[in-house]
C-alpha positions, 0 to 999 in steps of 0.5 A: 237873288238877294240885293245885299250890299257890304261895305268895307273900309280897306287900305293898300300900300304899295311901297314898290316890292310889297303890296299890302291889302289891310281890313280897316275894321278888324286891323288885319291883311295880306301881304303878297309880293307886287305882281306889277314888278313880276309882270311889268317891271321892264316895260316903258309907257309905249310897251305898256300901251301896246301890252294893253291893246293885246290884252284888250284885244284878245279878251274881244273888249269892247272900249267906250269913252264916255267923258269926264267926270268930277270925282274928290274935286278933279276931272277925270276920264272916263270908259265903259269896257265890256267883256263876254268871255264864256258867256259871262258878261263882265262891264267895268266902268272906270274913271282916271285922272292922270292914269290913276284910277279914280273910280273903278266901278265893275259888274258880273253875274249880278254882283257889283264891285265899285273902288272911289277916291273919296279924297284928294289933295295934290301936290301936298307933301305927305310923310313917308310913315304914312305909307308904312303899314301901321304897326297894330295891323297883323299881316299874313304873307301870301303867295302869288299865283303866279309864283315866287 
């Protein structure tokens, strides 16, 4: 197996009906309904909670907290989360500060996928237009897998 190593500068928007994953390097993307509204859009925080212990549940995870760690400046909660499904084993190593995932760091197979906030600022008020997709970015619509 070859250790190879890609890094990619990414964006997503999420702005409630759409989400947006746009390629920083070449300046284009996906654009794809938010699946979080189709799938969750009516669930409270006590659903959610239940909804993930299920999921955990059914998937035979195993959940480990692991304690906090410092990542752009705040300190956040860590767990490791272990899966055998079909014999292939997929750990996931996430970190959040106030349930926004700070670091999601995951592998399978010998691949490895690791998400970090490399900044933070809060309570700092940010312009609406920020949240926009900018206009040089050359979207593609896709289709959920799972409909609409």
């Amino acid at each position: 197996m070859v250790n190879q190593k890609t890094e990619k500068n990414s964006l997503i928007i999420t702005d409630g009906e759409w989400m947006h994953n746009i390629n920083l390097d070449d300046n284009t993307g996906t654009k794809m309904k938010n699946l979080k509204n189709q799938f969750f859009g009516d669930m409270d925080k006590s659903d959610m909670e239940k909804f993930a212990k299920q999921l955990t549940g059914s998937m035979k995870a195993d959940v480990k907290e692991i304690g906090e760690k410092e990542i752009a400046g705040v300190m956040c909660k860590g767990t490791v989360t272990t899966t055998n499904i079909m014999g292939m084993k997929t750990s996931a190593t996430t970190y959040l500060y106030k349930n926004y995932v700070f670091l999601n760091k995951s592998s399978t197979m010998g691949s490895e996928i690791e998400d970090r906030v490399i900044e933070f600022s809060e309570g700092v008020k940010i312009e609406s237009k920020k949240f926009r997709v900018p206009e040089n970015v050359k979207l593609n619509t896709v289709k959920s897998p799972f409909g609409n």
